[in-house]
C-alpha positions as CSV (number, residue, x, y, z in Angstrom):
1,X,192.5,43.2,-8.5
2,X,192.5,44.6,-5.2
3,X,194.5,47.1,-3.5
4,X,196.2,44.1,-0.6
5,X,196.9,45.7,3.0
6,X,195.9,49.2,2.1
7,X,193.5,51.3,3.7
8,X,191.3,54.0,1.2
9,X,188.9,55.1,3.4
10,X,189.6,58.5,3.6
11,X,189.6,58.9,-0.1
12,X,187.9,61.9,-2.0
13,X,185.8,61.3,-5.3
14,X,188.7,63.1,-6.8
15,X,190.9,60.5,-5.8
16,X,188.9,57.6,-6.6
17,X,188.5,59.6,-10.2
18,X,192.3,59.1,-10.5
19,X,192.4,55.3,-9.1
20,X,189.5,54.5,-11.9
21,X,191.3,56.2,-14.7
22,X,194.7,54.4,-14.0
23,X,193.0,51.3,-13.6
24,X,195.1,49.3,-16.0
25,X,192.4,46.1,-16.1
26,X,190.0,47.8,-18.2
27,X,189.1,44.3,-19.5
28,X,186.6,42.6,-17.7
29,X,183.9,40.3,-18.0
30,X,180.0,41.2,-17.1
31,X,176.4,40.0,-16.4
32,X,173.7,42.1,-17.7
33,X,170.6,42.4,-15.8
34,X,167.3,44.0,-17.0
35,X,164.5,44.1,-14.8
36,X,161.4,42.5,-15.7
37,X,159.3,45.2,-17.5
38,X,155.0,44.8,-17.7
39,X,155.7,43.2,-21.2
40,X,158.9,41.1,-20.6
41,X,160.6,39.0,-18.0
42,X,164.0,39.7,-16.7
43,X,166.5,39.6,-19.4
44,X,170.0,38.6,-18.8
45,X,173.3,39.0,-20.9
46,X,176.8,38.1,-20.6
47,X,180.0,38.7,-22.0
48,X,182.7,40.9,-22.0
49,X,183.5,44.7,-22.1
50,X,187.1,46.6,-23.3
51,X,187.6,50.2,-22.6
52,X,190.7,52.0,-24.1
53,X,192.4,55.3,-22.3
54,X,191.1,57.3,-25.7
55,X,187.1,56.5,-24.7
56,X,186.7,53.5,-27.3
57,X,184.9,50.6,-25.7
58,X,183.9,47.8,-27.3
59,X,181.3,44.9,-25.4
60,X,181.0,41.5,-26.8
61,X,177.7,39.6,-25.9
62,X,178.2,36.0,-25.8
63,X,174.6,34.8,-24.5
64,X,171.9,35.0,-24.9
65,X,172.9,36.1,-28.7
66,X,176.7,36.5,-30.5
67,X,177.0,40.2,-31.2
68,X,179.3,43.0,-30.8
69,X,178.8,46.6,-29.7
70,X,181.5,49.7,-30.7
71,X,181.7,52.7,-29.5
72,X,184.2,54.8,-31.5
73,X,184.6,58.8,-31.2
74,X,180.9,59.5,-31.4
75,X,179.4,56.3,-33.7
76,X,178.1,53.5,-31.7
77,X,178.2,50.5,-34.1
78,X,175.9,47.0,-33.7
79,X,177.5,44.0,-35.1
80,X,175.4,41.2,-35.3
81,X,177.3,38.3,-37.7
82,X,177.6,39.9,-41.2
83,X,175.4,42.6,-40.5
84,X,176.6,46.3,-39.1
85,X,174.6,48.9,-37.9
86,X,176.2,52.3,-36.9
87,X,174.4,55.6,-35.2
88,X,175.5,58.7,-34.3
89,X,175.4,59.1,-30.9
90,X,174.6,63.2,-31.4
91,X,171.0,62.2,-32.5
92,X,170.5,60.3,-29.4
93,X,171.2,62.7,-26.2
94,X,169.9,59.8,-23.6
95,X,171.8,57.1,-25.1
96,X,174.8,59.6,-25.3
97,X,174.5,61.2,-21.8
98,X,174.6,57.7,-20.2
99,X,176.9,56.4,-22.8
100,X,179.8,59.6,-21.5
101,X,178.5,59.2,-18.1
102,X,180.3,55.7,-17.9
103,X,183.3,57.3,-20.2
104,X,184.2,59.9,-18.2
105,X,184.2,58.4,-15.2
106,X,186.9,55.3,-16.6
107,X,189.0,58.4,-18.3
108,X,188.6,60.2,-14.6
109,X,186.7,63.9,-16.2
110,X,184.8,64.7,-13.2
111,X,184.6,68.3,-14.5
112,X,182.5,66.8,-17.5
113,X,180.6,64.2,-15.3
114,X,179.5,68.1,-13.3
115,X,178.6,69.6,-16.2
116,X,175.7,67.0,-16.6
117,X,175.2,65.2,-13.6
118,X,174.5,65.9,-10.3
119,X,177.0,63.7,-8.1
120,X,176.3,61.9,-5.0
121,X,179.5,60.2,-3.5
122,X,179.8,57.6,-0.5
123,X,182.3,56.0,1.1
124,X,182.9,53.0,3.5
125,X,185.9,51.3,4.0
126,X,187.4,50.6,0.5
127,X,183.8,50.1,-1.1
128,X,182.8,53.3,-2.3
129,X,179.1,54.3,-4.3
130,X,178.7,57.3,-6.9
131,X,175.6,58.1,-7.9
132,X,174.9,60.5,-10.8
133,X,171.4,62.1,-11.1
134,X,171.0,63.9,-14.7
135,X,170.8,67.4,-14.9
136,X,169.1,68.1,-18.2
137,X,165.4,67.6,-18.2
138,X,165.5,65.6,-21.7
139,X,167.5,62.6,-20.1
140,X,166.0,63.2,-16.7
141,X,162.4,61.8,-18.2
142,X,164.1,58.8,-19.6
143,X,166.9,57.9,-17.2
144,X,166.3,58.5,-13.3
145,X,169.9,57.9,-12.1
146,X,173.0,56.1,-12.7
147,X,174.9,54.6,-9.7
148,X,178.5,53.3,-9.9
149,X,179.7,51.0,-7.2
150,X,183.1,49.6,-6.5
151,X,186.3,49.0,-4.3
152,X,189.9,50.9,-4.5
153,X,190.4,51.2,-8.3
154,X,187.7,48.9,-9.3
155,X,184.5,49.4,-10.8
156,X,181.9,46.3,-9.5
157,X,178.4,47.3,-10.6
158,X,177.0,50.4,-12.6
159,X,173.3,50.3,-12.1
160,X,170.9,52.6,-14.7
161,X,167.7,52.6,-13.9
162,X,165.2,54.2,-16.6
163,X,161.6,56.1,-16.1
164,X,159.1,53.3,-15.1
165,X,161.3,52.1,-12.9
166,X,163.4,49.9,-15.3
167,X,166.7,48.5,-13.9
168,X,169.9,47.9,-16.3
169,X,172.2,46.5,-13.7
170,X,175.9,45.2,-15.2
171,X,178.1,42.8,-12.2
172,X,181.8,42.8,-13.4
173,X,184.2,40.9,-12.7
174,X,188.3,40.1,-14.0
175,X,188.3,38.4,-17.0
């Protein structure tokens, strides 16, 4: 979706806070890219994503392999066929701080995003980039920076990239 003969190029991140959390297409499909590591090749995944105004979001992998990922309160569940796996997300603070890092920027808590983060915002046109650089040390050694990129009320890429130089980069797209 796109915002058709409009002009948000003078936009604050406060605004663009409030156009992401009242972004009612919070269904959308994605390609996975991980960057080729020193003991794999680039892996790739595809499928879909849901978030929910309450922080649920749910991704469904559909290649290379069927499975199903849940994120519910604070339990992030693995479905794979029959079999389901569920963590707690409190006794894993790097997969949790980039976890509520994407959460609170879809629900539009920028005062949470500051309590962690370190936010770099840019803007051109209606494309706009926020980068979020963690501020405890813990998630700092494992997770370098998170960037967000997008247009008007739409999120296009969020781009993780881990110690070592590691890439996570996600393309969405409308379903």
């Amino acid at each position: 979706m796109t915002f058709s003969n409009v002009v948000y190029s003078n936009l604050s991140i406060d605004h663009i806070f409030d156009l992401i959390a009242n972004n009612s297409n919070k269904s959308l499909n994605f390609v996975e890219i991980h960057s080729e590591t020193f003991f794999t090749e680039e892996i790739r995944t595809t499928g879909s994503v849901a978030f929910s105004d309450n922080g649920a979001m749910s991704k469904y992998i559909t290649t290379p392999n069927k499975f199903e990922m849940h994120i519910v309160g604070n339990t992030l569940s693995l479905i794979n066929g029959e079999d389901v796996k569920s963590i707690s997300l409190a006794n894993y603070p790097v997969l949790s701080s980039s976890i509520n890092a994407i959460r609170w920027i879809l629900s539009g808590e920028k005062s949470k995003i500051l309590e962690n983060y370190f936010i770099n915002y840019t803007i051109k046109n209606n494309n706009w980039i926020i980068d979020l650089i963690p501020k405890n040390e813990e998630v700092l050694l494992k997770i370098s920076s998170i960037s967000v990129t997008g247009n008007g009320k739409n999120i296009a890429t969020i781009t993780l990239i881990k110690s070592g130089k590691v890439v996570v980069k996600t393309i969405f797209s409308n379903l």
